[in-house]
TITI-325793 format. One record per residue (C-alpha): x, y negated, z; residue in one letter. Coordinates in steps of 0.001 Angstrom, whole numbers. Example, Ala and Ser with C-alpha at 12.3 -4.5 7.8 and 13.67 -1.06 7.14 Angstrom:
residues 2
REC       px       py       pz  aa
REC    12300     4500     7800   A
REC    13670     1060     7140   S
***
This chain:
residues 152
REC       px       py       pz  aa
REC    -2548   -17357     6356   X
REC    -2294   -17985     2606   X
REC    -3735   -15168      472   X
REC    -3070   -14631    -3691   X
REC    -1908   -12386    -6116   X
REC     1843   -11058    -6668   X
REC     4786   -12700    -8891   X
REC     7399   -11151   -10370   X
REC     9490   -13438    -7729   X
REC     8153   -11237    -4737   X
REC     9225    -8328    -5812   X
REC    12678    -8384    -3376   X
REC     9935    -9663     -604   X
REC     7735    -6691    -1262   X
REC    10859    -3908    -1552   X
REC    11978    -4971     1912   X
REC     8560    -4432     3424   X
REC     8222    -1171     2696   X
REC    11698     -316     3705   X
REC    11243    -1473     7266   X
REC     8746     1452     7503   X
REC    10552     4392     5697   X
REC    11193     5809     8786   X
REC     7147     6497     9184   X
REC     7015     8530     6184   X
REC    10254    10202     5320   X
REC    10442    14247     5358   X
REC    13995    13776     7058   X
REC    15435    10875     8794   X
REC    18699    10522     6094   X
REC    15628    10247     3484   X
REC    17266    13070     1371   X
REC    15343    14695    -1150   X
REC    12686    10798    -1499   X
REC    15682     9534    -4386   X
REC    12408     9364    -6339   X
REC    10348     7437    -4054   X
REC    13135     4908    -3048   X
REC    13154     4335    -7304   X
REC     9447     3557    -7501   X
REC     9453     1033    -4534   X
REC    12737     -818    -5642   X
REC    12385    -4105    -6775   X
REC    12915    -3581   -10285   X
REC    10207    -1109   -10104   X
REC     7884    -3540    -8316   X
REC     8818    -6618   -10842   X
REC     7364    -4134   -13657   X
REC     4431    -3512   -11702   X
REC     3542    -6599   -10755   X
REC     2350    -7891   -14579   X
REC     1339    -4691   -15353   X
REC    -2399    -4879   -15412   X
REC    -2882    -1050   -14347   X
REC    -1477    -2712   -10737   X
REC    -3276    -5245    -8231   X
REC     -839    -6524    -5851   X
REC    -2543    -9228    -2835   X
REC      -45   -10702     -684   X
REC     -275   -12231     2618   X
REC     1865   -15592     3892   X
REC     2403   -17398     6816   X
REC     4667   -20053     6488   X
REC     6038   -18673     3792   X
REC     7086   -15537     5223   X
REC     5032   -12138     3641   X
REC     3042   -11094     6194   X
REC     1786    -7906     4600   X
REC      319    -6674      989   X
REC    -1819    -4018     -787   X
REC    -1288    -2935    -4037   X
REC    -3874     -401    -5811   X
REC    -3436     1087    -9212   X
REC    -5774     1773   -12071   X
REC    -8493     -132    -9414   X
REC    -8951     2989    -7305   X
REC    -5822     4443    -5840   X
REC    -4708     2349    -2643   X
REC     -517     2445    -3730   X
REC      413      674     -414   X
REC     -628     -874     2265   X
REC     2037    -2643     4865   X
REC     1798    -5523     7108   X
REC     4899    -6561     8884   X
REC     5640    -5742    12913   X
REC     4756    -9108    13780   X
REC     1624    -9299    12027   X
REC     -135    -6111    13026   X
REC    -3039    -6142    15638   X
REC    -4372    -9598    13837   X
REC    -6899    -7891    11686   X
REC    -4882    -8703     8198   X
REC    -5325    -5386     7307   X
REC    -8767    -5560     7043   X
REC    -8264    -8799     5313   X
REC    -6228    -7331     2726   X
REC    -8436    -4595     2040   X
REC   -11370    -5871     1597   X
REC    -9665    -8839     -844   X
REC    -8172    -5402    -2505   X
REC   -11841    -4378    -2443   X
REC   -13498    -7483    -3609   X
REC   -10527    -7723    -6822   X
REC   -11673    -4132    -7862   X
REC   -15499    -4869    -7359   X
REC   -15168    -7830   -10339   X
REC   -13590    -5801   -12945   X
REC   -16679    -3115   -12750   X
REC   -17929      234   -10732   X
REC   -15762     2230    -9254   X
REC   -16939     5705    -7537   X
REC   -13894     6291    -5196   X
REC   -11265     4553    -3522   X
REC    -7855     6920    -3210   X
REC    -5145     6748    -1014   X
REC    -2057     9124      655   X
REC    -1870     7978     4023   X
REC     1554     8309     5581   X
REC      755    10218     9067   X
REC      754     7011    11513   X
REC    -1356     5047     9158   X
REC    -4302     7219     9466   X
REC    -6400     5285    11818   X
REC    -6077     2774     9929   X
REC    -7293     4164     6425   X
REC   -10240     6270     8817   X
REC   -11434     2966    10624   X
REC   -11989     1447     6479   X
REC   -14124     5017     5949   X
REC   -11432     7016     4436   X
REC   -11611    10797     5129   X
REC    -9042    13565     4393   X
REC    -9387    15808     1760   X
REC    -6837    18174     2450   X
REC    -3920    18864     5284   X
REC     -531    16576     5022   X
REC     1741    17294     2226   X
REC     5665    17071     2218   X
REC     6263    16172    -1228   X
REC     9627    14073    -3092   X
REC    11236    13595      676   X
REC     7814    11976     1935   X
REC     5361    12889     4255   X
REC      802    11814     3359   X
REC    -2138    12969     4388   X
REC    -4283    12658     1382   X
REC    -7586    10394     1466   X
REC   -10799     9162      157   X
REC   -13286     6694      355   X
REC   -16911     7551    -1495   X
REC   -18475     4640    -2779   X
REC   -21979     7170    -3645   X
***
């Protein structure tokens, strides 16, 4: 598994990721009402993320094929979090988080790490330490439960 940081070349890579798991976090199964959220994750969205330095995007290979990637924004709100089908159950992401985690800890102190968990990812975000702070929301045609993980 090769690890690094995102270019603006994965951006189509990244976009198609997410897509293949819209179906986990839409309010309605036709996705009307999340014209917003399908903006923000297109690939022209993600190619002006990518260099922007508010974003930290860490991708995962295998033979050349993304395996997964975690992007956080202003170093302490988990954006997203996806690891392809074939790739879950390997541990990657742990992997991802805690290079996510280890990026952040460089640039300085943080108190909090932030995330809105769609509802079948919250194992996951409780088995890093995560806990909710409030019930899930249905907000811009998407379903999250709302996290955090204190770093006090």
């Amino acid at each position: 598994m090769e690890f690094r940081t995102a270019q603006i070349e994965d951006a189509d890579a990244i976009t198609a990721l997410i897509h293949c798991f819209t179906h986990e976090f839409l309010a309605t199964p036709d996705g009307k009402g999340a014209e917003g959220f399908f903006e923000s994750v297109s690939a022209a969205a993600v190619r002006g993320y990518i260099p922007d330095p508010r974003y930290q995007y860490h991708l995962a290979f295998e033979d050349n094929v993304l395996a997964g990637f975690i992007a956080l924004r202003d170093r302490s709100h988990l954006c997203h979090l996806f690891v392809a089908r074939d790739f879950q159950r390997r541990g990657l992401a742990r992997q991802l988080w805690q290079t996510a985690k280890t990026a952040t800890a460089a640039l300085g102190t943080i108190d909090a790490f932030t995330v809105n968990s769609s509802p079948f990812a919250l194992p996951v975000y409780e088995r890093f330490g995560f806990i909710k702070t409030g019930p899930q929301v249905e907000m811009h045609g998407i379903c999250f439960v709302p996290m955090r993980l204190s770093l006090s």
